[in-house]
N, CA and C atoms of all chains as a GROMACS GRO file, in nm:
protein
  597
    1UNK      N    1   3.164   1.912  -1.303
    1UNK     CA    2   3.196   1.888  -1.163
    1UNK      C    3   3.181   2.016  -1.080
    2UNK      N    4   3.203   2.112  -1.110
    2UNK     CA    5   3.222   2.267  -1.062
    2UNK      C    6   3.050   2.271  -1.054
    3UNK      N    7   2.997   2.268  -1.144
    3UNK     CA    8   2.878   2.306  -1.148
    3UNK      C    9   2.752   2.280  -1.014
    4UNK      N   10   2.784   2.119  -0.995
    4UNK     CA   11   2.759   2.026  -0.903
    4UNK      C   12   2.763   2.097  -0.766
    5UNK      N   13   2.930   2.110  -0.756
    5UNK     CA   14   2.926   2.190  -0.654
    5UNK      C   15   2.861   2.360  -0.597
    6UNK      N   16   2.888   2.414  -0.715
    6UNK     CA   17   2.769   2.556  -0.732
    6UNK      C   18   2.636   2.501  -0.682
    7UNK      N   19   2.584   2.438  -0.722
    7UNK     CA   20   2.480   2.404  -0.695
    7UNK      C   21   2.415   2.356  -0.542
    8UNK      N   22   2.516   2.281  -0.508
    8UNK     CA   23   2.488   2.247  -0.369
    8UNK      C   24   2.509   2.366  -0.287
    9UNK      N   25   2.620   2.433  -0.298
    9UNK     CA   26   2.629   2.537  -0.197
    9UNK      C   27   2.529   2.671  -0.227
   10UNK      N   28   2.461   2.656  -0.347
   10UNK     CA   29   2.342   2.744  -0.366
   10UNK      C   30   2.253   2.775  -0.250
   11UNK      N   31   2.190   2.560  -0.277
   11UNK     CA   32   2.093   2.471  -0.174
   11UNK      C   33   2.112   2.541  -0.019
   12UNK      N   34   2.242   2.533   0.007
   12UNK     CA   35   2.337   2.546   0.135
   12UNK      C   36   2.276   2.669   0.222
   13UNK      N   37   2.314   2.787   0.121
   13UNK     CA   38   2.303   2.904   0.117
   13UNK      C   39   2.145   2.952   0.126
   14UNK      N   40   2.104   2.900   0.083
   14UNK     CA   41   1.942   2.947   0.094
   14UNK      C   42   1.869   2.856   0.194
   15UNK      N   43   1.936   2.745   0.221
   15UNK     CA   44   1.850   2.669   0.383
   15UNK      C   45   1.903   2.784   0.483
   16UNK      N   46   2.046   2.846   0.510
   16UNK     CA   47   2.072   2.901   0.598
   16UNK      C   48   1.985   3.058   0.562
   17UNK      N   49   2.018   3.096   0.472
   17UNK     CA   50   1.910   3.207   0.458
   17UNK      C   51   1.785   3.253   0.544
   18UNK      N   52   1.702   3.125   0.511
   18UNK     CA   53   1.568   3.085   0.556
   18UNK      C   54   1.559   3.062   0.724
   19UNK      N   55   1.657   2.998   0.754
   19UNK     CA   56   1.701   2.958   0.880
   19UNK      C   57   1.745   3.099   0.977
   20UNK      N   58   1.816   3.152   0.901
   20UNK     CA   59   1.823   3.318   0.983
   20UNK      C   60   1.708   3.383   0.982
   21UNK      N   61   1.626   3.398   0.864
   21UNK     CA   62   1.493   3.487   0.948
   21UNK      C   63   1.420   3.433   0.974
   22UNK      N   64   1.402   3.305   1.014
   22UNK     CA   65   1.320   3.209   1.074
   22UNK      C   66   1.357   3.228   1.206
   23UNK      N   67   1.460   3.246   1.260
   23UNK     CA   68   1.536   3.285   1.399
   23UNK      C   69   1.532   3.413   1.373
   24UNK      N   70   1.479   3.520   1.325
   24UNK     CA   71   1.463   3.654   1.384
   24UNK      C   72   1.296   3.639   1.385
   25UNK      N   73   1.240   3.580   1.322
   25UNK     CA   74   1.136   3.594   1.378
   25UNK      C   75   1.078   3.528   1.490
   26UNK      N   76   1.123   3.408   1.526
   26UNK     CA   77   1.081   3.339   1.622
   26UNK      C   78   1.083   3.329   1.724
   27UNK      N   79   1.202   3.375   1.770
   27UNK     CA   80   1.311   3.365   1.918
   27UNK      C   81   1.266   3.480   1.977
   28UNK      N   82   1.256   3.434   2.143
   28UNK     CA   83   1.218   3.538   2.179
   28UNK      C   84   1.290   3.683   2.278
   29UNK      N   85   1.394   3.689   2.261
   29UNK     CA   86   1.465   3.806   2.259
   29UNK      C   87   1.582   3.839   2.194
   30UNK      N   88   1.591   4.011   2.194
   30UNK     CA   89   1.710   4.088   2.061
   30UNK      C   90   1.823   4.007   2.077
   31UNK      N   91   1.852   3.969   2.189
   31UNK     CA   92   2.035   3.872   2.218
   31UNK      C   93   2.025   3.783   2.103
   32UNK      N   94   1.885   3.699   2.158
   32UNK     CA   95   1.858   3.573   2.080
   32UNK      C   96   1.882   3.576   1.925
   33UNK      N   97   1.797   3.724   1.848
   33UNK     CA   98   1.761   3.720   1.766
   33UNK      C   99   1.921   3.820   1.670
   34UNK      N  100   1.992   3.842   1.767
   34UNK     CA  101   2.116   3.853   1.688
   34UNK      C  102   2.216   3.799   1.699
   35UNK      N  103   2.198   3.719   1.720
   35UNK     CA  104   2.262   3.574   1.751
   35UNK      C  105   2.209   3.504   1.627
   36UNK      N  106   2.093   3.427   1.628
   36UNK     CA  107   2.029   3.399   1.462
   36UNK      C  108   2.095   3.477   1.365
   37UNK      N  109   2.061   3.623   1.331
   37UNK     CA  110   2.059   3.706   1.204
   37UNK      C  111   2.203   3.711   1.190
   38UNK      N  112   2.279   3.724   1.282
   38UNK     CA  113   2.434   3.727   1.252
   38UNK      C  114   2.555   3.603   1.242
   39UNK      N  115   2.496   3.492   1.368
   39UNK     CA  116   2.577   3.385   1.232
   39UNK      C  117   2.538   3.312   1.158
   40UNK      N  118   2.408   3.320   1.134
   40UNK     CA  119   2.347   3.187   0.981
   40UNK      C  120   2.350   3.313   0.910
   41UNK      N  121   2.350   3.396   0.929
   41UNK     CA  122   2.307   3.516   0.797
   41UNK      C  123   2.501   3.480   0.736
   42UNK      N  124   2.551   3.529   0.825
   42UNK     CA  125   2.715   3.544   0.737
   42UNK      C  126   2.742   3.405   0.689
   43UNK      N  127   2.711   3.310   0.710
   43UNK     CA  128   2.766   3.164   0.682
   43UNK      C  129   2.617   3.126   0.529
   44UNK      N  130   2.534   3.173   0.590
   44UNK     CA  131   2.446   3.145   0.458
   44UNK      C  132   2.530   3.256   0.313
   45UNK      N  133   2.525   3.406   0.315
   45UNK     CA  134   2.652   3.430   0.257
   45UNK      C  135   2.761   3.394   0.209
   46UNK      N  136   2.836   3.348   0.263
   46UNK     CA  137   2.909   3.302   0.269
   46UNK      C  138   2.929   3.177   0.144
   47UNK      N  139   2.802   3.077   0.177
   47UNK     CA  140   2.761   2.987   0.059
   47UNK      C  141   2.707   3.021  -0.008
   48UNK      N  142   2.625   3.199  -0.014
   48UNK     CA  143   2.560   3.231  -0.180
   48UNK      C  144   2.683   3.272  -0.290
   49UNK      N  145   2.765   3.317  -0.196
   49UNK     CA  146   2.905   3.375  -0.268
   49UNK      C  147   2.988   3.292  -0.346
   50UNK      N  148   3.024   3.182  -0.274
   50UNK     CA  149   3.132   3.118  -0.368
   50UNK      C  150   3.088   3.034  -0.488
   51UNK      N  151   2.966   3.020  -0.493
   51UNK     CA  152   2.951   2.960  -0.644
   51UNK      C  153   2.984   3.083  -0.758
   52UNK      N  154   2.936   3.190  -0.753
   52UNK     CA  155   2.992   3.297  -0.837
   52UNK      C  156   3.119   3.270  -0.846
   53UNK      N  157   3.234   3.242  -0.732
   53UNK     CA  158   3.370   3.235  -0.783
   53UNK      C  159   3.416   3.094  -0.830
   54UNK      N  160   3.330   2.978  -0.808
   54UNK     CA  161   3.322   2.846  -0.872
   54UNK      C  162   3.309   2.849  -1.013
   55UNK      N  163   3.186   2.928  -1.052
   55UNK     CA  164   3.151   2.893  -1.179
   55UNK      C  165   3.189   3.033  -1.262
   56UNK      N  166   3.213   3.152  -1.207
   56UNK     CA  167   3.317   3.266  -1.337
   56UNK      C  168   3.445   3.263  -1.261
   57UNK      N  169   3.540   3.194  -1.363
   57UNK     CA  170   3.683   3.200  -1.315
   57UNK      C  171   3.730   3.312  -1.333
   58UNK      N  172   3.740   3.402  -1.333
   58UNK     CA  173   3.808   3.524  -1.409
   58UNK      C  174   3.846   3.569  -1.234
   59UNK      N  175   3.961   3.656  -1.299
   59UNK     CA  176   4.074   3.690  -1.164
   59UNK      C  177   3.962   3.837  -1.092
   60UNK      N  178   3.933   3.866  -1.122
   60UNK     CA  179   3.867   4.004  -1.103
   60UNK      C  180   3.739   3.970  -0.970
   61UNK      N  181   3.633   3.838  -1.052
   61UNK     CA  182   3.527   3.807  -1.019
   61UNK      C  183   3.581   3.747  -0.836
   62UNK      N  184   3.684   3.660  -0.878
   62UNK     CA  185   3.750   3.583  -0.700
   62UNK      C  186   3.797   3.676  -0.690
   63UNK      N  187   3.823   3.781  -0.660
   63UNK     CA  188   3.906   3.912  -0.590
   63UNK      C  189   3.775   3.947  -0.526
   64UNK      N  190   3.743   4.005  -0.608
   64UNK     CA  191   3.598   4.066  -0.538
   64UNK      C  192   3.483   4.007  -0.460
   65UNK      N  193   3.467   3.866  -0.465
   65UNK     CA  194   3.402   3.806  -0.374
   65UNK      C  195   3.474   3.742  -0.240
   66UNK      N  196   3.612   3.706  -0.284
   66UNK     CA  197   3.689   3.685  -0.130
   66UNK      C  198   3.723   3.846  -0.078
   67UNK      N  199   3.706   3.937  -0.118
   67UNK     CA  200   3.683   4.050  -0.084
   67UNK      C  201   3.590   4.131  -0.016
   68UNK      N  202   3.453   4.033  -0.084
   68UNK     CA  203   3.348   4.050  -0.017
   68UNK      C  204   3.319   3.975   0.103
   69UNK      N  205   3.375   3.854   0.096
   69UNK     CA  206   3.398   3.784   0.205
   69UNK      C  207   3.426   3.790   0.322
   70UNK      N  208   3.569   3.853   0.325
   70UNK     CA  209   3.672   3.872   0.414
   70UNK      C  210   3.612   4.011   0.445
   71UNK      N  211   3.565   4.112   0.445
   71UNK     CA  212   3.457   4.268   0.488
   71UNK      C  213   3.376   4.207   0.572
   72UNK      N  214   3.240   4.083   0.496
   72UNK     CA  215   3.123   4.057   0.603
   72UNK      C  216   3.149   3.956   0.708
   73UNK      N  217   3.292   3.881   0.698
   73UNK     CA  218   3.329   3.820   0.813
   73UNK      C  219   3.418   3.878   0.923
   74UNK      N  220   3.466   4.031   0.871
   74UNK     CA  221   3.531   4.137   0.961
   74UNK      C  222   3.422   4.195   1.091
   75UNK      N  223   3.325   4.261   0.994
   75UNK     CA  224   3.214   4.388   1.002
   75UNK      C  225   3.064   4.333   1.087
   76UNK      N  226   3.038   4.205   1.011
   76UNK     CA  227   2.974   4.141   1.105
   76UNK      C  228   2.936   4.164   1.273
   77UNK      N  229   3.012   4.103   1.346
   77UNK     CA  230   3.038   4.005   1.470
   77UNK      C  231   3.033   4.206   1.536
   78UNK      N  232   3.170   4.240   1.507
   78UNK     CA  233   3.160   4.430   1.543
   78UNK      C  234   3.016   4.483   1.576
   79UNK      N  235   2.954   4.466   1.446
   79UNK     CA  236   2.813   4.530   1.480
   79UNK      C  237   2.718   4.533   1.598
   80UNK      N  238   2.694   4.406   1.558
   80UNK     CA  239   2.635   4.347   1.670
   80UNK      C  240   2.671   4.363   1.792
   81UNK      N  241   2.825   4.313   1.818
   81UNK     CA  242   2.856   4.331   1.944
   81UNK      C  243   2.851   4.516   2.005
   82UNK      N  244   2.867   4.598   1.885
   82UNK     CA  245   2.767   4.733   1.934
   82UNK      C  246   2.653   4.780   1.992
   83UNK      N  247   2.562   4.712   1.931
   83UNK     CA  248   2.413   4.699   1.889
   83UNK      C  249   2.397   4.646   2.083
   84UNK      N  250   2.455   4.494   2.097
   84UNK     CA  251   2.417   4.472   2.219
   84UNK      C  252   2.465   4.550   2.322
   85UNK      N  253   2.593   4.625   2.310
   85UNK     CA  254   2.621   4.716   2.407
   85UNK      C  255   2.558   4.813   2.450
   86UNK      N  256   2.496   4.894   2.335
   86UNK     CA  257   2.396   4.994   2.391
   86UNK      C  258   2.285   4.972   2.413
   87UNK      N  259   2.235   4.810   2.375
   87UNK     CA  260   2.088   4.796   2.461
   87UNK      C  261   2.134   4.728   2.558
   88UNK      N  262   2.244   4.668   2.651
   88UNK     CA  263   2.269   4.680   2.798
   88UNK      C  264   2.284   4.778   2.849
   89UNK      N  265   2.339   4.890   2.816
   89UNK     CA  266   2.357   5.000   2.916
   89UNK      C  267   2.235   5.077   2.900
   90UNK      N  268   2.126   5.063   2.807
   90UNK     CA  269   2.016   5.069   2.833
   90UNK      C  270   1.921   5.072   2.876
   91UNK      N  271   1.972   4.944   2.968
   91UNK     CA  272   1.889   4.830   3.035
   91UNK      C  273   1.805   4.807   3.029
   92UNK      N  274   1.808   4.672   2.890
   92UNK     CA  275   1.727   4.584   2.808
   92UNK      C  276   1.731   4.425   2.899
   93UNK      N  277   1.600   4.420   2.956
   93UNK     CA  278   1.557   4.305   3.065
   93UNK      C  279   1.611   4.183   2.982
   94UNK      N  280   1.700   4.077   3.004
   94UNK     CA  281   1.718   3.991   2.909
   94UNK      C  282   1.617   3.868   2.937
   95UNK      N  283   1.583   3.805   2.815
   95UNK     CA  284   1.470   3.681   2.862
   95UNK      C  285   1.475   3.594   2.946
   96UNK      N  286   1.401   3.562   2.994
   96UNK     CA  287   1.418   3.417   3.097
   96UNK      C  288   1.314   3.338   3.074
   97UNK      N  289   1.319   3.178   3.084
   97UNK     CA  290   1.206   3.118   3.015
   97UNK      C  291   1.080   3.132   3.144
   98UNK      N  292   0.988   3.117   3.115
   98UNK     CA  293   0.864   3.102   3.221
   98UNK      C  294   0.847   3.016   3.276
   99UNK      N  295   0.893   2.928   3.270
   99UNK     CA  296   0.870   2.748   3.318
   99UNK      C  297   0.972   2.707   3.402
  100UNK      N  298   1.126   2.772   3.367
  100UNK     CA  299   1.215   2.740   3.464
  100UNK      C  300   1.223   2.825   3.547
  101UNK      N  301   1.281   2.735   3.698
  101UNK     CA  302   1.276   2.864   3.810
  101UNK      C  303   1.406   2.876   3.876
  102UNK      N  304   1.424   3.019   3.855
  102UNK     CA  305   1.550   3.050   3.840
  102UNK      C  306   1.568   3.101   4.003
  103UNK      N  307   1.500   3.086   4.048
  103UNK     CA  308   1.541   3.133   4.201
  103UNK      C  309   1.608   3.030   4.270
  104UNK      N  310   1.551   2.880   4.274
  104UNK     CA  311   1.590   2.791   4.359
  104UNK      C  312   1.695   2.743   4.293
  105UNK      N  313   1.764   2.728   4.182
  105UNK     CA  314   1.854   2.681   4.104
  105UNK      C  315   2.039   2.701   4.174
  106UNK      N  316   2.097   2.590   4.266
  106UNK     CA  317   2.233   2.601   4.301
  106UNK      C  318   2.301   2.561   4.216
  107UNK      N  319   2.415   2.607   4.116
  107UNK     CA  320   2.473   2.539   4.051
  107UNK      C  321   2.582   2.464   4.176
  108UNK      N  322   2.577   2.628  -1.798
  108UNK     CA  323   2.446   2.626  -1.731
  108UNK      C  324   2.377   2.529  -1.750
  109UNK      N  325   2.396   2.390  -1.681
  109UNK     CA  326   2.304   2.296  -1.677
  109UNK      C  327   2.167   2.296  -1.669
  110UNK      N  328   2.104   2.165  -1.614
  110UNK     CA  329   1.926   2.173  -1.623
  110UNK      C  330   1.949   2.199  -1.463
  111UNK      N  331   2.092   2.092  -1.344
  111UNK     CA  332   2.032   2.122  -1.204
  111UNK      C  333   2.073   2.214  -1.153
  112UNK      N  334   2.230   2.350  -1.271
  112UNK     CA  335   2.213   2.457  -1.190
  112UNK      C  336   2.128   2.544  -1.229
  113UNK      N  337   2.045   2.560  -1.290
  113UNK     CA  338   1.924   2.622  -1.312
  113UNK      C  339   1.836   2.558  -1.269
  114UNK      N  340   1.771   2.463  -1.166
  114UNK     CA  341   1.696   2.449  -1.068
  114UNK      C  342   1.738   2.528  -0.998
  115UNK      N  343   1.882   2.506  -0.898
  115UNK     CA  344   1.915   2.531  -0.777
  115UNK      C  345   1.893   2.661  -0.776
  116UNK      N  346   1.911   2.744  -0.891
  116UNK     CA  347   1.914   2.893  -0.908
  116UNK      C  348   1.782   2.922  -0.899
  117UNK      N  349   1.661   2.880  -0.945
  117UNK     CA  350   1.546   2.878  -0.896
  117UNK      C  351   1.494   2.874  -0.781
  118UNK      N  352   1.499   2.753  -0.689
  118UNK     CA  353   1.522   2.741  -0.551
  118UNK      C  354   1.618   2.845  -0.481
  119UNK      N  355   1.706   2.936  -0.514
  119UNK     CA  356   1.746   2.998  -0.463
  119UNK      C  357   1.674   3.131  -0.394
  120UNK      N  358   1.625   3.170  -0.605
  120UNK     CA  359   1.546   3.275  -0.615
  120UNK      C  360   1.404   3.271  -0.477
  121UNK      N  361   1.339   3.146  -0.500
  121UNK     CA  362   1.241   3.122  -0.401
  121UNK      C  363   1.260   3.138  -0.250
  122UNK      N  364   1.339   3.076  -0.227
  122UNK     CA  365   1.398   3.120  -0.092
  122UNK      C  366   1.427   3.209  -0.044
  123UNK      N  367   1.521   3.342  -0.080
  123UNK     CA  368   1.592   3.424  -0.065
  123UNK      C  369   1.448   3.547  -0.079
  124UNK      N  370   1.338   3.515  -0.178
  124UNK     CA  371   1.227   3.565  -0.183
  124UNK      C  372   1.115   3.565   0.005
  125UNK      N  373   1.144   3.426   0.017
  125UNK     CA  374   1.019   3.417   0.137
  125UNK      C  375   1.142   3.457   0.246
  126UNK      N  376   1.245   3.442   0.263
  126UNK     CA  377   1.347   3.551   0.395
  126UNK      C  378   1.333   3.675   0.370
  127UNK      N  379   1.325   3.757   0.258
  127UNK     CA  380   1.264   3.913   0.263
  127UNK      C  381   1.174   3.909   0.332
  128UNK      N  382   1.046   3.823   0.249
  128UNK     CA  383   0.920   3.830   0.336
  128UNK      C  384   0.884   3.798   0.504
  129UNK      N  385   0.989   3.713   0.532
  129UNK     CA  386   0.972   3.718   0.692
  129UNK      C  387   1.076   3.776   0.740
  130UNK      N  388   1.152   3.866   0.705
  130UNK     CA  389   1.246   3.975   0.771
  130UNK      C  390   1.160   4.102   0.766
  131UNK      N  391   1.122   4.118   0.652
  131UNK     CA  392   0.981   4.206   0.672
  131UNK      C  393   0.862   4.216   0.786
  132UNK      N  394   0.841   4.128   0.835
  132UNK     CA  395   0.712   4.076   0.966
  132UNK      C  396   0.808   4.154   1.037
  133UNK      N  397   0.946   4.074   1.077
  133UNK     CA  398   0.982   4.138   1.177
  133UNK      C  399   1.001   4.306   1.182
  134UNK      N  400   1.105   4.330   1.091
  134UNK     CA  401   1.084   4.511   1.098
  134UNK      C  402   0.967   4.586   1.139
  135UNK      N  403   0.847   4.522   1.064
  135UNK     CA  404   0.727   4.592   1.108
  135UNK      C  405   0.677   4.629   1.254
  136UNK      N  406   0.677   4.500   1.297
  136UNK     CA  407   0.616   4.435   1.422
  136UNK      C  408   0.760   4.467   1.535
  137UNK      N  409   0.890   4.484   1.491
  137UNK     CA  410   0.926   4.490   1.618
  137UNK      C  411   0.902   4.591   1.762
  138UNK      N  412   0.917   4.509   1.866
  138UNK     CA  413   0.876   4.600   1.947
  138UNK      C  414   0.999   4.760   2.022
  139UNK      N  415   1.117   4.689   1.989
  139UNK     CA  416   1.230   4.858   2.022
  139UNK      C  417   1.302   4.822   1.881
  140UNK      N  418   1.380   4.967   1.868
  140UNK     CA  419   1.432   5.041   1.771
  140UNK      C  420   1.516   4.918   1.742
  141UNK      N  421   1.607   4.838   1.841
  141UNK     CA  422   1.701   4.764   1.789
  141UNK      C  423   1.676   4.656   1.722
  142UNK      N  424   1.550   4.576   1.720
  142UNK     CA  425   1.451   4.453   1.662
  142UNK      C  426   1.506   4.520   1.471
  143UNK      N  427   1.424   4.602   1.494
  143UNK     CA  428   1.456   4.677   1.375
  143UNK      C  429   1.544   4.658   1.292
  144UNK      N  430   1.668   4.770   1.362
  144UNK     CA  431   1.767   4.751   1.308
  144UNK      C  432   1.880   4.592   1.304
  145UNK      N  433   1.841   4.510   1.334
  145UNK     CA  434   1.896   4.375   1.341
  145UNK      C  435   1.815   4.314   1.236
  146UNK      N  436   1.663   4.357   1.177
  146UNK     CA  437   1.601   4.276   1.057
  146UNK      C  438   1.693   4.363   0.944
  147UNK      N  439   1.720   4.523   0.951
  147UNK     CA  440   1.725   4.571   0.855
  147UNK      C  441   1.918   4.542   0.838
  148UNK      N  442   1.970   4.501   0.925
  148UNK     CA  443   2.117   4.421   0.880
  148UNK      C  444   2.105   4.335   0.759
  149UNK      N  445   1.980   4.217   0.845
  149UNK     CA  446   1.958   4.092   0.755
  149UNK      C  447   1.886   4.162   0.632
  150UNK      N  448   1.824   4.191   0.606
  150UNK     CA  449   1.801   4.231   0.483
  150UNK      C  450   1.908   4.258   0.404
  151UNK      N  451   2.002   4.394   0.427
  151UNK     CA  452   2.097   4.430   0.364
  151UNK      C  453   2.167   4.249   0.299
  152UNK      N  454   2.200   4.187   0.399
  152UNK     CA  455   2.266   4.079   0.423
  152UNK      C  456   2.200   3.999   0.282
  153UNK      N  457   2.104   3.992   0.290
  153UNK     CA  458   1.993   3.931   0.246
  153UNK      C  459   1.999   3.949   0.040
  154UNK      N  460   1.986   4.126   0.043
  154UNK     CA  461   2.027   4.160  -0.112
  154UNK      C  462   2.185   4.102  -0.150
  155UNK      N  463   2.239   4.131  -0.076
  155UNK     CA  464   2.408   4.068  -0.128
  155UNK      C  465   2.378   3.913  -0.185
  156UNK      N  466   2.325   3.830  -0.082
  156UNK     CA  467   2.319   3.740  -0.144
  156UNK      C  468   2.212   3.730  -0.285
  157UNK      N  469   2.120   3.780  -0.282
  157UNK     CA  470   2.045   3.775  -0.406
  157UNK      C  471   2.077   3.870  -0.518
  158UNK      N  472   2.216   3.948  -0.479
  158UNK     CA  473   2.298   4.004  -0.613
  158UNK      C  474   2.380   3.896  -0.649
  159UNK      N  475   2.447   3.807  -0.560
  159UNK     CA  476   2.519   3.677  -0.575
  159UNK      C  477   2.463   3.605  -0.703
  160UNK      N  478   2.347   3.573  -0.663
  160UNK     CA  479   2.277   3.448  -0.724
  160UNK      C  480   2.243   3.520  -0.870
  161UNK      N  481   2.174   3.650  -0.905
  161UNK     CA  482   2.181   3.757  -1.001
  161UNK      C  483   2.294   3.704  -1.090
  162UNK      N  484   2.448   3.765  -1.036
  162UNK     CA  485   2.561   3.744  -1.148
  162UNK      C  486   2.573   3.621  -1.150
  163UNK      N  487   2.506   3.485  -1.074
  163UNK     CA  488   2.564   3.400  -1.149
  163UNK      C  489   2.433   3.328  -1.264
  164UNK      N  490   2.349   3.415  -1.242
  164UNK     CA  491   2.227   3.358  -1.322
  164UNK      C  492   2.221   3.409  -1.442
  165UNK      N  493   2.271   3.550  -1.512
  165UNK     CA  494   2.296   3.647  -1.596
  165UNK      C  495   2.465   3.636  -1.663
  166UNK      N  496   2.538   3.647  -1.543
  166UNK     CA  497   2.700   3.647  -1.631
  166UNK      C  498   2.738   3.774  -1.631
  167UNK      N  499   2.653   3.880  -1.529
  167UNK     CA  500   2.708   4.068  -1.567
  167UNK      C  501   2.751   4.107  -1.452
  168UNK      N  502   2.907   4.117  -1.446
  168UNK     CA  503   2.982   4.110  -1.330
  168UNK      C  504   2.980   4.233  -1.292
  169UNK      N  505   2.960   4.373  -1.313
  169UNK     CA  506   2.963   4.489  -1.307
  169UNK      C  507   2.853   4.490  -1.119
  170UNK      N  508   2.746   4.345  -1.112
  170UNK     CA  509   2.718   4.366  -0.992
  170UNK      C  510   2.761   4.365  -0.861
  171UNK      N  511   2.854   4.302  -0.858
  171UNK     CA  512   2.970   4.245  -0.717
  171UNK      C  513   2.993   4.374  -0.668
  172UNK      N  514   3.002   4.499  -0.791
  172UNK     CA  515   3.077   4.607  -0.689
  172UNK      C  516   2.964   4.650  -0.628
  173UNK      N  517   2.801   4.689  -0.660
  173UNK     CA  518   2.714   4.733  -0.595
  173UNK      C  519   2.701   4.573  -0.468
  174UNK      N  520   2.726   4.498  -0.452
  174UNK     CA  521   2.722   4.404  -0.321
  174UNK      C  522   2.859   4.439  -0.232
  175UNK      N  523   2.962   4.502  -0.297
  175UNK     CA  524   3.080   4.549  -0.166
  175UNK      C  525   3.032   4.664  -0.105
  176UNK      N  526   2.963   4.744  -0.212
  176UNK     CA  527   2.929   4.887  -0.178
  176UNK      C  528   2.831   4.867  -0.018
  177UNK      N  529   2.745   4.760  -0.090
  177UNK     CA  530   2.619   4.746   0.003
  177UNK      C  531   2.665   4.687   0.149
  178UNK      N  532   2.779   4.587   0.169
  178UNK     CA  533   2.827   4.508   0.298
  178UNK      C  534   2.911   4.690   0.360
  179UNK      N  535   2.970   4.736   0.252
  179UNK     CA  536   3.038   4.889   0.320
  179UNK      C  537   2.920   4.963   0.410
  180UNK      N  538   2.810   4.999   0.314
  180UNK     CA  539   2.661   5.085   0.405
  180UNK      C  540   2.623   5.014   0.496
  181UNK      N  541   2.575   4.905   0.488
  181UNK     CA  542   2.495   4.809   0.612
  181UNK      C  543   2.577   4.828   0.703
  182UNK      N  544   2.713   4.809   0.760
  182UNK     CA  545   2.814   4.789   0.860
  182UNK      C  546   2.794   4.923   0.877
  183UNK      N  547   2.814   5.046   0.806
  183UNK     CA  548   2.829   5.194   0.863
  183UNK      C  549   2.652   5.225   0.950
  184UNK      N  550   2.551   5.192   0.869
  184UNK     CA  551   2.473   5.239   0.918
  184UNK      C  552   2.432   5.183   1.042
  185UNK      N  553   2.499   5.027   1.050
  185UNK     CA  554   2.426   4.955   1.175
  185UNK      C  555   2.514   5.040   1.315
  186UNK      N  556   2.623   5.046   1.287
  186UNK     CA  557   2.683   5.116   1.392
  186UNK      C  558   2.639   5.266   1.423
  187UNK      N  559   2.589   5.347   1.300
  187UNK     CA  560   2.577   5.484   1.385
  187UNK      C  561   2.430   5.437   1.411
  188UNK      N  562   2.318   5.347   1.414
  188UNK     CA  563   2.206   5.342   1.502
  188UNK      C  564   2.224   5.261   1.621
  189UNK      N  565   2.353   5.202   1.608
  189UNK     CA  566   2.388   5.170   1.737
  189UNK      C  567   2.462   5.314   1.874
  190UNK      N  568   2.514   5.374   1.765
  190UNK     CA  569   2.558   5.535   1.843
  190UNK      C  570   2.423   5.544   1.874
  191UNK      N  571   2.304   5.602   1.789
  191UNK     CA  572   2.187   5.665   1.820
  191UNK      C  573   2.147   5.635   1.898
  192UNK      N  574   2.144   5.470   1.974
  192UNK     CA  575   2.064   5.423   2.030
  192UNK      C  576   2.147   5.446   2.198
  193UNK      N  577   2.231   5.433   2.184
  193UNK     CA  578   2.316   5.464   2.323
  193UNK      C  579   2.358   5.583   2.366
  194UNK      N  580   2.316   5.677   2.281
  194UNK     CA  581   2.305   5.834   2.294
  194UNK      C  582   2.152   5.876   2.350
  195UNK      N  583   2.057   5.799   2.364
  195UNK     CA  584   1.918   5.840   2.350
  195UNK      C  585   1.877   5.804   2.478
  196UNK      N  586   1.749   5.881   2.530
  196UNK     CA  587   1.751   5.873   2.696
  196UNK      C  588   1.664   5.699   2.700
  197UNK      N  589   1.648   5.713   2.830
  197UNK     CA  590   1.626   5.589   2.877
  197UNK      C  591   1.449   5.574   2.833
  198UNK      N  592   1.387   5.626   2.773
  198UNK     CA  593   1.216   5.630   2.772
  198UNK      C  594   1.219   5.595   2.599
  199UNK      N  595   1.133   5.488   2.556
  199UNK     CA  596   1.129   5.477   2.424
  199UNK      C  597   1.018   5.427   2.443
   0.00000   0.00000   0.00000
């Protein structure tokens, strides 16, 4: 039964994987693209991790991966929100699509 | 170790293989310093999980500590190129 579940959240873990640098490569600006890399990246994580603590029970192995856990769901979100601070005060043009027109637009 | 978690562990391997390879495009090709450093997060990001899939494909737990080590560096280094980058003049 354990196994089953390892397994799926393997699956899980590697669609989101794929799905994050599929969104850093695609999207077309840094906001965008750390936005992608930072929450499918931690949540794909997230599901490569816990089958290790599914399938080796040992007290040591779940310490260290809800350990590892609880760090890249701290350290994460921080970064980034660095990263974008100094390319605004930068002043990094943010995208706008080409097709919509943002001048005549009243909300 | 069953027959379907040794697929899935396969499929893992494969996957986690072609996200290097297109986190790679990007590093190359990005156009400012920060493109960069946002592929080279995911990467870091990227080995943790494929040390994950490692100990559970092998059984040699001694790797988990080189994947805390690695979430410790990635977080330090992304922030001091985030210093670098907001320390640095406006012309790149």
């Amino acid at each position: 039964m354990g196994e089953i579940f390892a397994g799926i959240f393997l699956l899980l873990g590697t669609f989101f994987a794929v799905v994050a640098s599929l969104g850093i490569l695609r999207l077309p600006d840094l906001f965008i693209r750390m936005h992608a890399a930072t929450k499918a990246g931690t949540v794909g994580l997230a599901f490569l991790l816990l089958p290790v603590a599914i399938m080796l029970q040992e007290i040591a192995v779940i310490s260290k991966v809800l350990g590892t856990l609880f760090f890249i769901l701290i350290t994460a979100p921080v970064a980034a929100h660095l990263l974008g601070q100094a390319m605004v005060r930068k002043g990094y043009k943010i995208w706008r699509s080409p097709s919509a027109n943002h001048a005549n637009k009243k909300p | 170790m069953t027959d379907f978690l040794a697929t899935c562990v396969a499929v893992a391997y494969a996957g986690l293989l072609l996200s290097f390879a297109i986190s790679l495009v990007r590093l190359i090709k990005g156009p400012t310093l920060a493109d960069r450093v946002v592929a080279l997060d995911l990467i870091a990001f990227l080995t943790i999980g494929f040390i994950a899939v490692y100990t559970l494909d092998s059984g040699k737990k001694a790797f988990l500590d080189v994947a805390i080590t690695l979430a410790l560096v990635a977080f330090l280094s992304t922030i001091a190129f985030a210093r670098f980058i907001a320390k640095s003049d406006k012309e790149e």
